[in-house]
Backbone as XML, in Angstrom:
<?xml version="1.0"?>
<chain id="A" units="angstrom">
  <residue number="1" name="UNK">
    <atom name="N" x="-46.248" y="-20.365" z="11.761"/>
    <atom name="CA" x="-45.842" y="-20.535" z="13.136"/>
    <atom name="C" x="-46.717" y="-21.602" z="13.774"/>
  </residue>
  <residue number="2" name="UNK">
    <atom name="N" x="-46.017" y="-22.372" z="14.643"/>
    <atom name="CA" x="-46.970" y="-23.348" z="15.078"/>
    <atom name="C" x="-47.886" y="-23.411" z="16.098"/>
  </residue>
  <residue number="3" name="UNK">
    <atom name="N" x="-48.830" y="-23.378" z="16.675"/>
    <atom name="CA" x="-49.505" y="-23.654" z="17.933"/>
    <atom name="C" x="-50.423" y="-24.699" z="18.088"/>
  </residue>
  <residue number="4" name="UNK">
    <atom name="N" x="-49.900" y="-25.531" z="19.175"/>
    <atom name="CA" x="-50.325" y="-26.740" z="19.600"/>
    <atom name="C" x="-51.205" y="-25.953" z="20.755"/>
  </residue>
  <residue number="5" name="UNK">
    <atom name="N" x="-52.174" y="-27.129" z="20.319"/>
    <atom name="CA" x="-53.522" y="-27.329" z="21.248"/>
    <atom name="C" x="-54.190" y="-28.356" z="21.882"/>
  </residue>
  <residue number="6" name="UNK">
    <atom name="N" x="-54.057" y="-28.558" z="23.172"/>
    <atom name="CA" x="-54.651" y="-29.541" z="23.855"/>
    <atom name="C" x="-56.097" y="-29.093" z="24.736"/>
  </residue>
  <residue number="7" name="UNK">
    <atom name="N" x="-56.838" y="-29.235" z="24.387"/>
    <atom name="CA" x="-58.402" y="-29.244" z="24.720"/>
    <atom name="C" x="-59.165" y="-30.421" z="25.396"/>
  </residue>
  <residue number="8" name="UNK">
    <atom name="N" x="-59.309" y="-30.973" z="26.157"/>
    <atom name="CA" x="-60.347" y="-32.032" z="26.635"/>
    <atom name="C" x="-61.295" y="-31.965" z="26.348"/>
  </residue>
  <residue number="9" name="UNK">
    <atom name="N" x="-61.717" y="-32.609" z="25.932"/>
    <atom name="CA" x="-63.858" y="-32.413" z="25.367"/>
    <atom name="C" x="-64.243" y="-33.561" z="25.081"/>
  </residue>
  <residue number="10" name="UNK">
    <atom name="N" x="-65.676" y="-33.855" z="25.483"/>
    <atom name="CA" x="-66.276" y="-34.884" z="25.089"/>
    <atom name="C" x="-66.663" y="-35.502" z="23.512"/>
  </residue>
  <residue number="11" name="UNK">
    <atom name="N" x="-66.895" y="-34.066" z="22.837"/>
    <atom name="CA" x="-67.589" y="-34.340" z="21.620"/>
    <atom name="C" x="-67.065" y="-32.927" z="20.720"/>
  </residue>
  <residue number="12" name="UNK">
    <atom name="N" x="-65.924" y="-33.413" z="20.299"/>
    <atom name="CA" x="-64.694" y="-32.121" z="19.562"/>
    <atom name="C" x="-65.231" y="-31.747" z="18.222"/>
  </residue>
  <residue number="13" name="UNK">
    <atom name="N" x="-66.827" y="-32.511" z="18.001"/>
    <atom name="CA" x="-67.575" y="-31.699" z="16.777"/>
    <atom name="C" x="-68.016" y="-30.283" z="16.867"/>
  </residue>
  <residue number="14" name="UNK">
    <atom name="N" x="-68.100" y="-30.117" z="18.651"/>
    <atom name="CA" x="-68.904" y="-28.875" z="19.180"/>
    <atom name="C" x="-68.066" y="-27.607" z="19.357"/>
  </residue>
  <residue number="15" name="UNK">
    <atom name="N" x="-67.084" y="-27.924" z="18.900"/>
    <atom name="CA" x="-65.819" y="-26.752" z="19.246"/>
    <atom name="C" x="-65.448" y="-25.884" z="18.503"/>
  </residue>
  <residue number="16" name="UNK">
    <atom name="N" x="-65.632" y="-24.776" z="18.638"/>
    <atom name="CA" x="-64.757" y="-23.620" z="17.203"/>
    <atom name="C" x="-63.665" y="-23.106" z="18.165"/>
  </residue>
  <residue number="17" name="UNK">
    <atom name="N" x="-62.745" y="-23.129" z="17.616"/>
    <atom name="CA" x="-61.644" y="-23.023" z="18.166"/>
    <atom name="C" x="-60.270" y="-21.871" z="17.682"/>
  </residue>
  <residue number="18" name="UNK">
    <atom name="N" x="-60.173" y="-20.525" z="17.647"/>
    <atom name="CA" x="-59.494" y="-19.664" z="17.403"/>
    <atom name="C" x="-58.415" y="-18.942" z="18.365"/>
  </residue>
  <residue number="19" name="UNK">
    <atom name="N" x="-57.515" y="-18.604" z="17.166"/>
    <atom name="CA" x="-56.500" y="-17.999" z="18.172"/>
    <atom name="C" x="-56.222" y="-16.181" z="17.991"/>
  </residue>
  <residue number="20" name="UNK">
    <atom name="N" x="-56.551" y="-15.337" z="19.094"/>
    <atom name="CA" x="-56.335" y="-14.319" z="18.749"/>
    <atom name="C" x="-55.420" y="-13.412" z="18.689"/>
  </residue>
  <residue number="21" name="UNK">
    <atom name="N" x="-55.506" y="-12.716" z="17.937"/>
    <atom name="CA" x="-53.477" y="-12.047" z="17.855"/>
    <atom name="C" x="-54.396" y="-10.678" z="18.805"/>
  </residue>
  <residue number="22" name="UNK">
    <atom name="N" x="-52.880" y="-9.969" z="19.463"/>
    <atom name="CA" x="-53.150" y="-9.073" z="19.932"/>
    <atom name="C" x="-53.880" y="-7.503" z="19.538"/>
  </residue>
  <residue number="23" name="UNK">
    <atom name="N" x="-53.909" y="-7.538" z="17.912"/>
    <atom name="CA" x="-54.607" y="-6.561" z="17.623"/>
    <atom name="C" x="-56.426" y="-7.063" z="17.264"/>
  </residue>
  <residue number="24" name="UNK">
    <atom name="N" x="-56.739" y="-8.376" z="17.884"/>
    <atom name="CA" x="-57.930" y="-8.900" z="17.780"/>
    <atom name="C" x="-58.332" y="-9.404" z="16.505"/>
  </residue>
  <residue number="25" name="UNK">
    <atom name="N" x="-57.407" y="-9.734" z="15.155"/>
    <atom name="CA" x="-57.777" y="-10.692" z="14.497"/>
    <atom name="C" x="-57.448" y="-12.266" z="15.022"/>
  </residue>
  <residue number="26" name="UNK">
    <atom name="N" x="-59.017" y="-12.820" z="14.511"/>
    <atom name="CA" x="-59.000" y="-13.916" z="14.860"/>
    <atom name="C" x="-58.446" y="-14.963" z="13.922"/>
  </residue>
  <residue number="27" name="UNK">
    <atom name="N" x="-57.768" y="-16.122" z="13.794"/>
    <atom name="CA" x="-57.362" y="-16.812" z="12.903"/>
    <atom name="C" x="-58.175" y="-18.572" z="13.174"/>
  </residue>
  <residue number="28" name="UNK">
    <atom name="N" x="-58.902" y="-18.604" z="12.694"/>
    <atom name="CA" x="-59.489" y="-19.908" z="12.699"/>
    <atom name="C" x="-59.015" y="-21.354" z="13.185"/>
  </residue>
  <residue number="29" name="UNK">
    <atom name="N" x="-58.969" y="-22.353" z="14.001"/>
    <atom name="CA" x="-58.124" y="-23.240" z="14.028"/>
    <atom name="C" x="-58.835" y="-25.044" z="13.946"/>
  </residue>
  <residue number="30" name="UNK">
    <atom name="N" x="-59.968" y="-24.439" z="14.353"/>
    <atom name="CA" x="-60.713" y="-25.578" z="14.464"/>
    <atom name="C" x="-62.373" y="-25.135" z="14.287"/>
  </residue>
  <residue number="31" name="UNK">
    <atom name="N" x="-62.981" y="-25.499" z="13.776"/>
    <atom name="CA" x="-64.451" y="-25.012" z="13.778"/>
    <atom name="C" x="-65.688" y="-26.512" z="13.177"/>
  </residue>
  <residue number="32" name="UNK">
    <atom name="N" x="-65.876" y="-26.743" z="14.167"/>
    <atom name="CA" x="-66.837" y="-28.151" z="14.560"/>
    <atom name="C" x="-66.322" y="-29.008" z="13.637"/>
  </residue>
  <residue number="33" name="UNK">
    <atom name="N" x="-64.782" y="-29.437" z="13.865"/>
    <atom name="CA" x="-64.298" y="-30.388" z="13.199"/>
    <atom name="C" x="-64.224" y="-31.465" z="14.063"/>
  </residue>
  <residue number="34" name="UNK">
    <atom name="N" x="-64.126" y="-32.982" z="13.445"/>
    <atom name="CA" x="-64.092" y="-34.590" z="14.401"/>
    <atom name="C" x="-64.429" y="-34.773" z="14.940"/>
  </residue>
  <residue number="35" name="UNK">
    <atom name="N" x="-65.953" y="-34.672" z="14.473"/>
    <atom name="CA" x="-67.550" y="-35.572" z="14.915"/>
    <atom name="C" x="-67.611" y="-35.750" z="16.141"/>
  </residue>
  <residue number="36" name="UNK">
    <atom name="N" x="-68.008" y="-36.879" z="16.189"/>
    <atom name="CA" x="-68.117" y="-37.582" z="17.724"/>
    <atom name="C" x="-66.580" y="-37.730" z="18.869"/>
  </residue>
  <residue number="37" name="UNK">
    <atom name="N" x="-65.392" y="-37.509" z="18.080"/>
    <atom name="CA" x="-64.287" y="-38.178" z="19.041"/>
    <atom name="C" x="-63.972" y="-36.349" z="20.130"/>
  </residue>
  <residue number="38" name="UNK">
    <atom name="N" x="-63.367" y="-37.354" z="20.714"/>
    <atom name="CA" x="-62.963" y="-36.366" z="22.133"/>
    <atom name="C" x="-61.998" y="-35.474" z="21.940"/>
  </residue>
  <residue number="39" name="UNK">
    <atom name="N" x="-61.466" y="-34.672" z="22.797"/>
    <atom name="CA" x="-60.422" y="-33.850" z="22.572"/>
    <atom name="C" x="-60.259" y="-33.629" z="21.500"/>
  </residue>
  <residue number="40" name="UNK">
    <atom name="N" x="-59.137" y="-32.213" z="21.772"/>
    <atom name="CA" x="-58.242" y="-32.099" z="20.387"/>
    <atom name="C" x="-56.803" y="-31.729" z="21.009"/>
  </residue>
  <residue number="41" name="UNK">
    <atom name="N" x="-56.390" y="-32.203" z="20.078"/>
    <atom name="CA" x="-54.865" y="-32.537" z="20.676"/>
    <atom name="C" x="-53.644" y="-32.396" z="19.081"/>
  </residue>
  <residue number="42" name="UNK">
    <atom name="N" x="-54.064" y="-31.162" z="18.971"/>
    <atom name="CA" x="-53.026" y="-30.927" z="17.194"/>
    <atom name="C" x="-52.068" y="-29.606" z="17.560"/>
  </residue>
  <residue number="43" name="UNK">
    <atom name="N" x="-51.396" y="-29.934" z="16.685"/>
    <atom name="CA" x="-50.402" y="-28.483" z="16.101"/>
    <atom name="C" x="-50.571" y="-28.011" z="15.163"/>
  </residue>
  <residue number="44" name="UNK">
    <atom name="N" x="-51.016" y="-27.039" z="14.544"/>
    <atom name="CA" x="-51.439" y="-26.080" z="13.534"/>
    <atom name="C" x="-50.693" y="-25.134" z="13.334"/>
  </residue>
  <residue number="45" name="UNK">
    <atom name="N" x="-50.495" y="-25.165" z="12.049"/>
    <atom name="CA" x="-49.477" y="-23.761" z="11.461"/>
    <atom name="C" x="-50.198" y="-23.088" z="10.504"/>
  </residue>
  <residue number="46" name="UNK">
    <atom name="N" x="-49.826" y="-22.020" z="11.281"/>
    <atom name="CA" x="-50.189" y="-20.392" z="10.430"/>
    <atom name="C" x="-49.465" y="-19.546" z="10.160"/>
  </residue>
  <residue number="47" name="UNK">
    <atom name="N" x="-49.638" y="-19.184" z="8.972"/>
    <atom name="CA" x="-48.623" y="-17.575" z="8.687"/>
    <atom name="C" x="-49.835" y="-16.571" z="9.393"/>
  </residue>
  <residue number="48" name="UNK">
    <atom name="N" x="-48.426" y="-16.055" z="10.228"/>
    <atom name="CA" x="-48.927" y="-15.053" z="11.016"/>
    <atom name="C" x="-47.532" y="-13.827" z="10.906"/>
  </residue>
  <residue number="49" name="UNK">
    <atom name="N" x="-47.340" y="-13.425" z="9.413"/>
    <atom name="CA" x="-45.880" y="-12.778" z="9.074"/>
    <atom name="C" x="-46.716" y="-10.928" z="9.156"/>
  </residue>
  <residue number="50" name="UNK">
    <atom name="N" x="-47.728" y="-11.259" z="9.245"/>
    <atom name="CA" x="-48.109" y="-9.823" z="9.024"/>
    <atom name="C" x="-48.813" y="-9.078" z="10.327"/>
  </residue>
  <residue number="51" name="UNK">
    <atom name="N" x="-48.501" y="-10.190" z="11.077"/>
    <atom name="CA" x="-49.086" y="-9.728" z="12.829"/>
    <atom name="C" x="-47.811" y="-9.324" z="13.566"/>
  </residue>
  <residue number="52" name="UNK">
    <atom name="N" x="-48.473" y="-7.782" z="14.311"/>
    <atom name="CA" x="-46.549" y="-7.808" z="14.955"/>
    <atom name="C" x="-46.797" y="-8.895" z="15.996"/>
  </residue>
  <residue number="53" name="UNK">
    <atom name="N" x="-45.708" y="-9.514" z="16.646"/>
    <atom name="CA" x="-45.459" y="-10.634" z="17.938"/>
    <atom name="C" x="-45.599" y="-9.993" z="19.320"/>
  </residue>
  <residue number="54" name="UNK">
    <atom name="N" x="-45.347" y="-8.748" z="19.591"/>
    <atom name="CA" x="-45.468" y="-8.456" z="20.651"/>
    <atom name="C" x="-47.232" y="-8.232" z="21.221"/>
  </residue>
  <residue number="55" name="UNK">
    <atom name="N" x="-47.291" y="-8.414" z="22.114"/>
    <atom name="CA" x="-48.440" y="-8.121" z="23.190"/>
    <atom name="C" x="-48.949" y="-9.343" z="23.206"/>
  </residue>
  <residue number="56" name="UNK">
    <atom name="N" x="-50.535" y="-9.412" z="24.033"/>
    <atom name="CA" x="-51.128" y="-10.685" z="24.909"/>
    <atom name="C" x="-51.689" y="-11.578" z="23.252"/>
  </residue>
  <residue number="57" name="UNK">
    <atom name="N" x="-51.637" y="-12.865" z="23.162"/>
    <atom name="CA" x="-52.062" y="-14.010" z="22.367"/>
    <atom name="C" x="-52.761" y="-14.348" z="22.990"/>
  </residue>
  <residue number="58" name="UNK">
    <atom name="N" x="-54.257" y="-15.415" z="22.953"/>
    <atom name="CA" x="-55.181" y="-15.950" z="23.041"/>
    <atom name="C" x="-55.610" y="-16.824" z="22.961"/>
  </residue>
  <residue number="59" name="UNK">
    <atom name="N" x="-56.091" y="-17.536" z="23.086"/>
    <atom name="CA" x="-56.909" y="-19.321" z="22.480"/>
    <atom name="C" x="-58.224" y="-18.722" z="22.815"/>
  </residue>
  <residue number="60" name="UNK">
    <atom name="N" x="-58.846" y="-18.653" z="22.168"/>
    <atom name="CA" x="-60.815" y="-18.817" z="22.036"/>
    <atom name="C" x="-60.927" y="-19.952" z="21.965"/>
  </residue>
  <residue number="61" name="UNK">
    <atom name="N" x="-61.944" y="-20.834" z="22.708"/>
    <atom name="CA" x="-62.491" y="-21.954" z="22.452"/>
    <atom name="C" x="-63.927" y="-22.150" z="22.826"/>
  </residue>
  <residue number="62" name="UNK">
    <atom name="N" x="-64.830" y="-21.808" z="22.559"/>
    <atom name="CA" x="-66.561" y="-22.119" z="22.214"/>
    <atom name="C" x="-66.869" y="-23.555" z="21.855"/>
  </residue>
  <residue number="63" name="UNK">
    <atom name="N" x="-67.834" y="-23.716" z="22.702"/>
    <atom name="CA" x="-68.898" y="-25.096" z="23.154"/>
    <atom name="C" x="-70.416" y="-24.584" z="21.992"/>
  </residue>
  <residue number="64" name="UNK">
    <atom name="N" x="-70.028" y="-24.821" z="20.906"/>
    <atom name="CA" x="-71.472" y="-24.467" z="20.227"/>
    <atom name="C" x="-73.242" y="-25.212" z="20.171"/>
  </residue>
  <residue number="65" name="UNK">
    <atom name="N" x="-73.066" y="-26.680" z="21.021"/>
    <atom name="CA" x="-73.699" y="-27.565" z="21.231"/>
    <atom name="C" x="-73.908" y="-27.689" z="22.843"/>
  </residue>
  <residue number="66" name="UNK">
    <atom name="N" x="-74.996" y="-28.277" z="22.991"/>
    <atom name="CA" x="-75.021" y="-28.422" z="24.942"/>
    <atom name="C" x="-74.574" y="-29.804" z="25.254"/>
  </residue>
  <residue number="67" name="UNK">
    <atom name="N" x="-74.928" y="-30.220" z="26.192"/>
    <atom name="CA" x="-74.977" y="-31.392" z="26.994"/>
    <atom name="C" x="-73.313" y="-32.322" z="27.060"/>
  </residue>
  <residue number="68" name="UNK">
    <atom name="N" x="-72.182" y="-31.623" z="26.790"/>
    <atom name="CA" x="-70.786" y="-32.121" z="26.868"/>
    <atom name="C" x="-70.246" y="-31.023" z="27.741"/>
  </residue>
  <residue number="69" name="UNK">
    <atom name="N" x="-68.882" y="-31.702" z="28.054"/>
    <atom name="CA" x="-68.445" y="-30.429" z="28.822"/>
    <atom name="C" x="-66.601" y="-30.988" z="28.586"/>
  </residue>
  <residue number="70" name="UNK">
    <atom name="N" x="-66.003" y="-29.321" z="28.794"/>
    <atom name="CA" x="-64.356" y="-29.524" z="28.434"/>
    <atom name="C" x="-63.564" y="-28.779" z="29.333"/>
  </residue>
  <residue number="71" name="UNK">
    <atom name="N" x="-62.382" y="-28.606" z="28.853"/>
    <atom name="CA" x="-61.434" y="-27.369" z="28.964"/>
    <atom name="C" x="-60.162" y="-26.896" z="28.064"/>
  </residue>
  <residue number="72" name="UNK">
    <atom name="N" x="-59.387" y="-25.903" z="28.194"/>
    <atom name="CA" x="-58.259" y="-26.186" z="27.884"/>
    <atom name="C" x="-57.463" y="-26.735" z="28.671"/>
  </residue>
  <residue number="73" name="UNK">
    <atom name="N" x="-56.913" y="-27.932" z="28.274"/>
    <atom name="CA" x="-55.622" y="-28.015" z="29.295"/>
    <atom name="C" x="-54.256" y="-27.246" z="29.004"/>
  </residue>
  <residue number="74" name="UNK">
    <atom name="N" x="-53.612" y="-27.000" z="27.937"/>
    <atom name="CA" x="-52.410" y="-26.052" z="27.833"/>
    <atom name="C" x="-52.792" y="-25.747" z="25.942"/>
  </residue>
  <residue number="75" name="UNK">
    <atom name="N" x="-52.046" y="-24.876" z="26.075"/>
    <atom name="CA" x="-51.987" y="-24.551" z="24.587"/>
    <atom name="C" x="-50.674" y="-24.036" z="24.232"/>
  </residue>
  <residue number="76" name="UNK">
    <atom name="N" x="-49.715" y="-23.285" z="23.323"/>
    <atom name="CA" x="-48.801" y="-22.903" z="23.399"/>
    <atom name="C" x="-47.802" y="-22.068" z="21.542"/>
  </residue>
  <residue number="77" name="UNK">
    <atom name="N" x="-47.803" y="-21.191" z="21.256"/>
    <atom name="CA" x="-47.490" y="-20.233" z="19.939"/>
    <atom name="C" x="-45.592" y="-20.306" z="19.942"/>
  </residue>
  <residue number="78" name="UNK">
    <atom name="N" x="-45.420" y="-20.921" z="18.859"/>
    <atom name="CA" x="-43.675" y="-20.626" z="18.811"/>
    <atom name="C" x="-43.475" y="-19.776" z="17.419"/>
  </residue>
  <residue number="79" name="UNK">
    <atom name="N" x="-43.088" y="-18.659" z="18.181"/>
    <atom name="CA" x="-42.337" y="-17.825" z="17.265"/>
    <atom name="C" x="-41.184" y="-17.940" z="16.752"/>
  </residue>
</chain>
């Protein structure tokens, strides 16, 4: 299933970046990947056949480094 992620950040090495299903497994999506460049701005697919779909989804996104600063701007899961 796909979920696109748009993040602003200065320095997208500093980012671990997970998405959580509603029974609180986390599925990995990004974790201090592309060094020095900014943002992240991808679509990532996961089998997620063994998670039921219903209830609240998540984006985790952690700053593991100081002195940059971000946000999410949208993110979005198609079932």
């Amino acid at each position: 299933m796909p979920v696109a992620v748009n993040i602003v950040h200065t320095y997208r090495g500093d980012l671990v970046v997970d998405l959580v299903a509603p029974d609180g497994s986390a599925y990995s999506l990004s974790n201090r990947s592309g060094g020095s460049a900014d943002n992240i701005n991808a679509t990532y697919t996961l089998n997620l056949s063994s998670e039921p779909l219903n209830g609240t989804w998540r984006l985790r996104a952690s700053d593991r480094a100081g002195s940059d600063t971000g946000y999410i701007n949208s993110w979005s899961i198609t079932f």
